[in-house]
C-alpha positions in Angstrom: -12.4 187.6 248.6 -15.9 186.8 249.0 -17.1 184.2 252.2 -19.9 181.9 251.4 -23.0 182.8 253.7 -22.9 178.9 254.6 -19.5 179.7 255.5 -19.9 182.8 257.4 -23.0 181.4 259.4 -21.4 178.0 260.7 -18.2 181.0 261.6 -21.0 182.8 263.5 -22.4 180.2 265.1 -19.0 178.2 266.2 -18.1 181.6 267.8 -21.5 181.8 269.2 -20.8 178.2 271.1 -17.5 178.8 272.5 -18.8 182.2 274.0 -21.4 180.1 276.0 -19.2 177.0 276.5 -16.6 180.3 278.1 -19.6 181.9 279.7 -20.7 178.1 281.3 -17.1 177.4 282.4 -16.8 180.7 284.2 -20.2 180.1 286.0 -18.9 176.4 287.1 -15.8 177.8 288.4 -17.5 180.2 290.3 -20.0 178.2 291.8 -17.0 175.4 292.7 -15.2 178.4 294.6 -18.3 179.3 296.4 -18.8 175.8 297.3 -15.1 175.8 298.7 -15.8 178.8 301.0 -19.3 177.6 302.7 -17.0 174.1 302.8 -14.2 175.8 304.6 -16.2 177.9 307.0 -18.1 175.2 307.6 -15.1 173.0 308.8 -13.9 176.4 310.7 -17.0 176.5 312.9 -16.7 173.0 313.3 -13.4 172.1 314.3 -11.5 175.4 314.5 -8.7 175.9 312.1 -7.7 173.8 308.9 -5.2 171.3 308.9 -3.6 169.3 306.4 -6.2 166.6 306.8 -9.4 168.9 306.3 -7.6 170.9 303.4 -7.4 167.4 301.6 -11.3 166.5 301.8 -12.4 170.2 301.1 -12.0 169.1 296.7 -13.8 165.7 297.0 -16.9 167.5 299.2 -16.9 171.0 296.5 -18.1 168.4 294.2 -21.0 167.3 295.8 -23.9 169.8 295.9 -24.8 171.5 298.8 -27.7 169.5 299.7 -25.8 166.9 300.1 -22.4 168.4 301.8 -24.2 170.8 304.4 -25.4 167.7 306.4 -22.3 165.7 306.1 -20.0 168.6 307.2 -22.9 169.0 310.3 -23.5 165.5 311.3 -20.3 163.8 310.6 -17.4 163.7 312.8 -14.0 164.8 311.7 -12.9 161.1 311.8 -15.7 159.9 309.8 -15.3 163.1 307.2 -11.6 162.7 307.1 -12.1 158.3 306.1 -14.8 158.8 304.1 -13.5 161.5 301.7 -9.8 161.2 302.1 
């Protein structure tokens, strides 16, 4: 059975975007788990260990970038991190 070449290059190239759209998802999750663990140590340095309460705003702060989560995590108190991203 013979492919068309039309056939064979839309294969090609839909094989082609889920590789990158794989490749992109992997980088994302990476860079959301490095996020977490500057966010966590962060918190650590801050108030000592993790409670329940930091654990919960850790997801709602990966999402921001780091420009904008380092100064929160440094100038904020626990209170005012705990309202504003609970």
């Amino acid at each position: 059975m013979n492919l068309s070449p039309i056939y064979l290059e839309r294969l090609a190239a839909a094989k082609q975007k889920g590789l990158n759209e794989g490749i992109q998802q992997g980088r994302n999750e990476a860079i959301q788990n490095e996020r977490r663990i500057v966010i966590e140590n962060l918190l650590r340095a801050r108030f000592g260990s993790l409670d329940d309460e930091l654990n919960s705003i850790i997801q709602p702060l990966s999402a921001l970038t780091p420009e904008e989560f380092c100064p929160l995590l440094i100038q904020l108190s626990r209170e005012e991190l705990i309202s504003r991203f609970r």
